[in-house]
C-alpha positions in Angstrom: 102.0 111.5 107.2 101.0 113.3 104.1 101.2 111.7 100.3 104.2 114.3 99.9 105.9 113.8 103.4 106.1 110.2 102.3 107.2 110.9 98.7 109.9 113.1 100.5 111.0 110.5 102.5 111.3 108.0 100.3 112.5 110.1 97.4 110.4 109.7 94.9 107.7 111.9 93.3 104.2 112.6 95.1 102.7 110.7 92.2 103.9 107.6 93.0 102.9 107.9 96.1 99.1 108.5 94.6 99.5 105.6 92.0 100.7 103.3 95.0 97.5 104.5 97.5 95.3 103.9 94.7 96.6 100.6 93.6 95.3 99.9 97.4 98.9 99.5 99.1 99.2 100.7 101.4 96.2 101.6 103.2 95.1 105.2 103.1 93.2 107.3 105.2 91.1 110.1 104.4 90.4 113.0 106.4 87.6 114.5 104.7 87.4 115.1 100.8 90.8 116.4 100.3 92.9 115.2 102.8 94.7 111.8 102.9 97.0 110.6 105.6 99.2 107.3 105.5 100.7 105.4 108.1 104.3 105.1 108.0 105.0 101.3 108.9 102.1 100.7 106.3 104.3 103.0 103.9 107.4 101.0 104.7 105.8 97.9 104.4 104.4 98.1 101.1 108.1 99.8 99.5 109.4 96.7 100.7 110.8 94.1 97.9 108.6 90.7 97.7 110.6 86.9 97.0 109.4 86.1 93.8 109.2 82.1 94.1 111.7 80.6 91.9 
């Protein structure tokens, strides 16, 4: 999937989708110099809320 695919689905902006990818999670691929692809069970796995210990 593309950064805006993903930013689609997940409504929210294709930005946060760049911020996320380049805080390193999730993975990203790149395709060359300008293309980047995700994979989607990376995607959900990193939008998912972490337990915070209490």
């Amino acid at each position: 999937m593309t950064p805006s695919e993903d930013a689609e689905g997940f409504g929210v902006t294709r930005r946060t989708v760049t911020n996320t990818v380049a805080d390193g999670r999730p993975p990203a691929y790149r395709l060359g110099p300008r293309r980047t692809r995700l994979r989607l069970d990376e995607l959900q796995a990193a939008r998912r809320p972490t337990r915070m210990a209490v």
